[in-house]
C-alpha positions in Angstrom: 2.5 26.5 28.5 2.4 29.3 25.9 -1.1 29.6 26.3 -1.4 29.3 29.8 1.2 32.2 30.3 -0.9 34.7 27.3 -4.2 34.0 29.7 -2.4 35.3 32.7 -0.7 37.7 31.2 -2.9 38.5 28.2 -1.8 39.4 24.5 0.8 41.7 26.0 3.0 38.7 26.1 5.2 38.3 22.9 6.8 34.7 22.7 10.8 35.6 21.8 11.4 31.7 20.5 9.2 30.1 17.9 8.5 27.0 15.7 7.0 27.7 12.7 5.3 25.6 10.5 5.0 25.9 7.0 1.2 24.7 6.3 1.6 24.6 2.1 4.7 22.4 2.8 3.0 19.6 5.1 0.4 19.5 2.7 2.8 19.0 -0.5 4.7 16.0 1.4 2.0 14.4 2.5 0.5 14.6 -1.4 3.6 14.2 -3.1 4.8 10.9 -0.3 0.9 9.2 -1.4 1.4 9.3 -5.0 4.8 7.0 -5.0 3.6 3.9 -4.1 -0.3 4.2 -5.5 -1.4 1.2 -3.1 0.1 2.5 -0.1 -2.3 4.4 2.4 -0.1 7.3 4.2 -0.4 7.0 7.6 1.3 10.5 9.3 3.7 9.8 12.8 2.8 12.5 15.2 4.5 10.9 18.2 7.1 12.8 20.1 5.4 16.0 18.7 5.0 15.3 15.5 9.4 15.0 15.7 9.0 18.4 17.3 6.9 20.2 14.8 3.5 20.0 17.4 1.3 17.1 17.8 -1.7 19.1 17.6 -1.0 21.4 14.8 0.2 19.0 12.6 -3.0 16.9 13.1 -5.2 19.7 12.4 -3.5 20.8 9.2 -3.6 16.9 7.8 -7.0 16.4 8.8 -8.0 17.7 5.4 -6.4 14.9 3.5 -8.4 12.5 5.1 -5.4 9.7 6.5 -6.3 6.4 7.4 -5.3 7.4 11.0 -3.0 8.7 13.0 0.2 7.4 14.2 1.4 7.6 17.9 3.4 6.3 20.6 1.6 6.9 24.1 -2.1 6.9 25.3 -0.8 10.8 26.5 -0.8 12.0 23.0 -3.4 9.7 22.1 -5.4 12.3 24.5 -3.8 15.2 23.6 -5.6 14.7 19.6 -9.0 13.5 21.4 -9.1 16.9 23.7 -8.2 18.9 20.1 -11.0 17.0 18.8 -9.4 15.5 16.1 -11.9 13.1 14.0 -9.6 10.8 12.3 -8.7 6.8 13.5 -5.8 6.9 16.4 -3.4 4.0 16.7 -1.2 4.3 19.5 2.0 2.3 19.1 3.7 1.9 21.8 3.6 0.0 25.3 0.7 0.9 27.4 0.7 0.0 31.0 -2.5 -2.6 31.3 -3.8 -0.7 34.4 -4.3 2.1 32.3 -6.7 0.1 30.2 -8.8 -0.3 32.8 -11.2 2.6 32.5 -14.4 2.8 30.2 -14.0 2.9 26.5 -11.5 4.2 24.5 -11.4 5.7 21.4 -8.1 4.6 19.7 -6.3 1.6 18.6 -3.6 -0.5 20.1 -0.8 -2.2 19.0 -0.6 -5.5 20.5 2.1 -8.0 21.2 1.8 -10.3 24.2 -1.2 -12.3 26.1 -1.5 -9.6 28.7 -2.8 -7.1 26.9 -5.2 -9.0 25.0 -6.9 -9.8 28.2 -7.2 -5.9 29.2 -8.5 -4.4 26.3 -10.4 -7.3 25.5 -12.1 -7.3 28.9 -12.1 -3.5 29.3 -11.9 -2.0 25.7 -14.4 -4.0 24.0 -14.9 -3.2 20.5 -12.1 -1.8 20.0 -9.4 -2.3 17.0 -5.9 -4.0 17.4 -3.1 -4.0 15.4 -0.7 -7.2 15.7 2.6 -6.0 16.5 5.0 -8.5 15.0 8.8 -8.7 15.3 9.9 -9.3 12.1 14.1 -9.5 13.0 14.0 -6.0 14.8 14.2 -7.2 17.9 11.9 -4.4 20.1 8.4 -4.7 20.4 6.6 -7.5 18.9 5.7 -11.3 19.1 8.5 -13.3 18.2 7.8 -15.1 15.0 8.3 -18.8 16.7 5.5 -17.8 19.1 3.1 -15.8 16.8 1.2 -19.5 16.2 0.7 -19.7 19.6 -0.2 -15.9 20.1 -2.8 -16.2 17.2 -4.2 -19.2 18.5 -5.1 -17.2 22.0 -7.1 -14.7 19.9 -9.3 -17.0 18.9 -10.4 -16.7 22.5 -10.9 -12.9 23.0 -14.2 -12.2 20.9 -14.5 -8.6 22.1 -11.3 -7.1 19.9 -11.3 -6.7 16.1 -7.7 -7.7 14.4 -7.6 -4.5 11.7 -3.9 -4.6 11.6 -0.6 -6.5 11.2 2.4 -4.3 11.9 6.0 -4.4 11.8 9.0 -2.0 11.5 12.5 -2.3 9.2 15.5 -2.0 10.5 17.0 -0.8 7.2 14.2 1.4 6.2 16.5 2.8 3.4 18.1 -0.6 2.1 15.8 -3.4 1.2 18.4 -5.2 -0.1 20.6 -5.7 3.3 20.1 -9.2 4.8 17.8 -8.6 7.2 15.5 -6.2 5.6 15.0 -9.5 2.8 14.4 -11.6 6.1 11.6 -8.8 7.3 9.9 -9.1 4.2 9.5 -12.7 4.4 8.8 -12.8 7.7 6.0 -10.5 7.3 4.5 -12.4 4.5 3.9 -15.3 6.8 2.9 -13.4 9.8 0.4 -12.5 7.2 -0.4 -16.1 6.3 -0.7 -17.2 9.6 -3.4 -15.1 10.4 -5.4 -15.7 7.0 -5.1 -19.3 7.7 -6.6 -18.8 11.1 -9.2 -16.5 9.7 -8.0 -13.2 10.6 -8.2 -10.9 7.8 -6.6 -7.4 8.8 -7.2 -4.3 6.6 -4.2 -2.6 7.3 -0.8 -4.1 6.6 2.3 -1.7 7.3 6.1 -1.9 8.2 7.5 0.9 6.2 8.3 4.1 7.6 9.3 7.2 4.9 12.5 5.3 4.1 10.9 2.0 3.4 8.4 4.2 0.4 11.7 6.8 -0.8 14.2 3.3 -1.4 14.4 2.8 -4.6 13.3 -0.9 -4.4 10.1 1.0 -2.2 7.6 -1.5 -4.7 9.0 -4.5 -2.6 7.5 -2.6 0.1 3.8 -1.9 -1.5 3.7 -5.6 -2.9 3.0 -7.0 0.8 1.4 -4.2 2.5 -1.2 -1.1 2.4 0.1 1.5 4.1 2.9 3.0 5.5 3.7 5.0 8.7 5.8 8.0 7.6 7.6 10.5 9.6 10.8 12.3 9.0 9.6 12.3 5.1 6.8 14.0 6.0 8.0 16.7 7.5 10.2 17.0 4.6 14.0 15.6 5.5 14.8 12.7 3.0 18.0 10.5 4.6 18.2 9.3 1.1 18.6 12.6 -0.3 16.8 11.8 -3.9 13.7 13.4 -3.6 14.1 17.4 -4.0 10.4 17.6 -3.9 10.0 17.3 0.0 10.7 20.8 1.7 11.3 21.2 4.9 8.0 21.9 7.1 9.9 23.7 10.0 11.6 26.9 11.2 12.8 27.6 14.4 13.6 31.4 15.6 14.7 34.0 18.2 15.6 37.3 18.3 18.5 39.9 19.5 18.0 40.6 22.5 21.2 42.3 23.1 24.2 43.4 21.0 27.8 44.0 22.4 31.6 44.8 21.4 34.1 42.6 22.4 37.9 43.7 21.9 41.1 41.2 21.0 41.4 38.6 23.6 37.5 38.7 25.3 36.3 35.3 26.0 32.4 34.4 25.4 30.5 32.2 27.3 31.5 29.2 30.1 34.9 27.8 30.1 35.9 31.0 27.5 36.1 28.5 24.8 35.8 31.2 21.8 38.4 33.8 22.3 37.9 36.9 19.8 40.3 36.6 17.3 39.8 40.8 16.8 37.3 43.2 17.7 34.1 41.8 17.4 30.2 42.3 17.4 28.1 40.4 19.1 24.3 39.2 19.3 22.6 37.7 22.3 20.1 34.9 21.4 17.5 33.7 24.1 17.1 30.8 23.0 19.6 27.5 24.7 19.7 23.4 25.0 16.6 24.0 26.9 14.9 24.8 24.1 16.6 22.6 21.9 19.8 24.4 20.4 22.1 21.2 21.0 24.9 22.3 22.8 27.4 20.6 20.5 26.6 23.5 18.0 28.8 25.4 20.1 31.7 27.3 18.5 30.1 25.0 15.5 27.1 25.8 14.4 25.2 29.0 12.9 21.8 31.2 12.5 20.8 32.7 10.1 20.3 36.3 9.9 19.2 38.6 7.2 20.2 35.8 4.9 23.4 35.9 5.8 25.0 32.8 8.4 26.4 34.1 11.6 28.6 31.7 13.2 27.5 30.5 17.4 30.9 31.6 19.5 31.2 30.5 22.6 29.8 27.5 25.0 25.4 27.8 23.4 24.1 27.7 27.4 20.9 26.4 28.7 19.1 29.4 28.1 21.4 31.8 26.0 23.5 31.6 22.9 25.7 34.0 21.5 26.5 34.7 17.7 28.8 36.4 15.9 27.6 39.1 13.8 30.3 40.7 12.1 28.7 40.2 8.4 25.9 41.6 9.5 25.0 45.6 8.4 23.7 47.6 11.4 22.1 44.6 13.6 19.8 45.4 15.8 17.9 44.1 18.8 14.6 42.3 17.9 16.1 41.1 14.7 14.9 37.8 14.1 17.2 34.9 14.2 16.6 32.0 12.4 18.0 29.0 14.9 17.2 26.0 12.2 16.1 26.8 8.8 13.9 25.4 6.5 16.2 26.1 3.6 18.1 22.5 3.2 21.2 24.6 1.7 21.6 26.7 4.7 23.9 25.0 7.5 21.5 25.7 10.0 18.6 24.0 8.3 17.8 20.8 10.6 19.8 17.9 8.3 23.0 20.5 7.8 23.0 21.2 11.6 22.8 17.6 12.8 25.7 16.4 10.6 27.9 19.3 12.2 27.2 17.6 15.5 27.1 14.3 14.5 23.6 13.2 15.2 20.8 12.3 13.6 18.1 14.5 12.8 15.7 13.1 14.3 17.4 14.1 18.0 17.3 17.9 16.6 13.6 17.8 15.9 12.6 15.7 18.9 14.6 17.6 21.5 12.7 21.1 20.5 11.2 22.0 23.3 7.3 21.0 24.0 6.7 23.9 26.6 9.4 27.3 25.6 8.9 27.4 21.9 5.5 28.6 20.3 4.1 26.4 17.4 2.8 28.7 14.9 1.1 27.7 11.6 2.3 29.7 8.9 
């Protein structure tokens, strides 16, 4: 959308909300997440935009450390990194209508998991790489474990298709030790032995995401696979919160766009629901849950300006949110705002701000929006 408005418009148009992604810091997870488990392949998760950061961007920059593949969940964004060029292996995750399969070859991978679709790529994607999506105690996606014999049994039939993958997903990625993570690991082991026995020999083996390889029992994990799919670690948020080395990749900002002075008893926003206290300053932000400010931030949450964190008053609206900037000396408009920052310690940065609201932080990142915020490398 960006880029479609600066053709029309040309570079006279200045974006007023950004993402911005920190190049060096991508790189540094990505290194730092493929030297803790030695034998595990990093495979980088680029669906729902890269978790907001942007799908193609992110590819580009992690292009140069050579992955195994790519990660993602629909044929769409499968697309999108084929139109950007984008050289490495594709595996696309997710359900694929089997219609949609029925068009000349395609360069990617598929997850697989019922009869149905080994017919259509089989018939209509010949050559092509699957990976064996089995459900290991999940309970989404995947062949059941009582009828993976039988499943395995019908690929014996389908000569066009190349099993390169068995593939699961933890339910506890951060606890190996629950119940039912112990269940997924054994489970996965005999998927594994199924297939050997019936002389399938996958390369790639993977069910960890970035909590399975930052647990600290992770070497369960790289004792019955090769790689691992990694997401939020990536991009530099560790749920387990014992890994200092992974820095935030992203940066979200605005700017002033108006500054006012409220007296005693003015009430901001719909529904009044912040009532000024005293006489107050106030900055104007153009920025909303559009574009992915959540709107339980409001009266909550904070930006960050000049360093300093300025407090959201008032209802944060679909398009506008409204800060208080009493700390700050002689605001102005086309001050930069810092929505979420890539400071961790800050209590706008992306893990602070979705505890205030009580969500994970994978919402935060996914709900930034695709088409109203620029993605800019920095």
């Amino acid at each position: 959308m960006i880029k479609l408005i600066r053709k029309i418009l040309g570079k006279e148009y200045i974006p007023l909300n950004k993402v911005l992604i920190a190049q060096k810091r991508l790189i540094q997870n990505y290194q730092y997440l493929a030297k803790l488990q030695k034998n595990l392949a990093i495979a980088p998760v680029l669906k729902s935009n890269a978790y907001g950061h942007g799908i193609v961007q992110v590819a580009k920059l992690l292009e140069s450390q050579s992955p195994p593949m790519f990660c993602v969940d629909s044929l769409y964004e499968a697309y999108l990194l084929l139109k950007a060029q984008i050289k490495s292996p594709i595996l696309i995750m997710g359900y694929i209508h089997p219609t949609s399969l029925r068009v000349k070859k395609l360069p990617f991978s598929y997850a697989v998991f019922n009869s149905e679709q080994l017919e259509v790529v089989n018939r209509y994607q010949k050559g092509c790489e699957i990976h064996i999506k089995v459900d290991t105690g999940m309970h989404r996606l995947g062949v059941m474990m009582q009828d993976l014999p039988g499943f395995i049994e019908k690929l014996r039939d389908y000569k066009n298709i190349k099993v390169s993958g068995l593939m699961s997903h933890i339910a506890y990625q951060e606890s190996l030790k629950e119940e039912l993570s112990k269940k997924q690991l054994i489970n996965f082991q005999k998927a594994n032995t199924l297939l050997k026995e019936a002389g399938f020999k996958p390369k790639w083996l993977h069910l960890a995401a970035s909590g399975g390889i930052l647990a600290k029992d992770a070497v369960k994990i790289s004792k019955i696979s090769n790689m691992a799919r990694v997401g939020l670690g990536l991009y530099g948020i560790d749920l387990t919160g014992k890994h200092q080395e992974l820095k935030p990749v992203l940066k979200v900002t605005s700017k002033i766009v108006q500054i006012k002075r409220l007296e005693k008893g003015d009430k901001i926003g719909y529904t009044g629901t912040f009532i000024c206290d005293r006489e107050m300053l106030i900055g104007v932000l153009p920025i909303g849950y559009n574009d992915g400010v959540d709107r339980n931030l409001s009266n909550k949450g904070f930006v960050i300006i000049t360093g300093k964190p300025c407090q959201i008053v008032g209802n944060v609206s679909m398009n506008i949110t409204t800060v208080d900037l009493s700390s700050i000396k002689n605001p102005q408009v086309g001050q930069e705002a810092i929505i979420f920052s890539d400071n961790p310690i800050h209590p706008n940065s992306i893990a602070n701000a979705s505890g205030i609201v009580d969500r994970i932080p994978y919402e935060l990142l996914v709900h930034l929006s695709e088409t109203f915020l620029k993605r800019e490398v920095i």
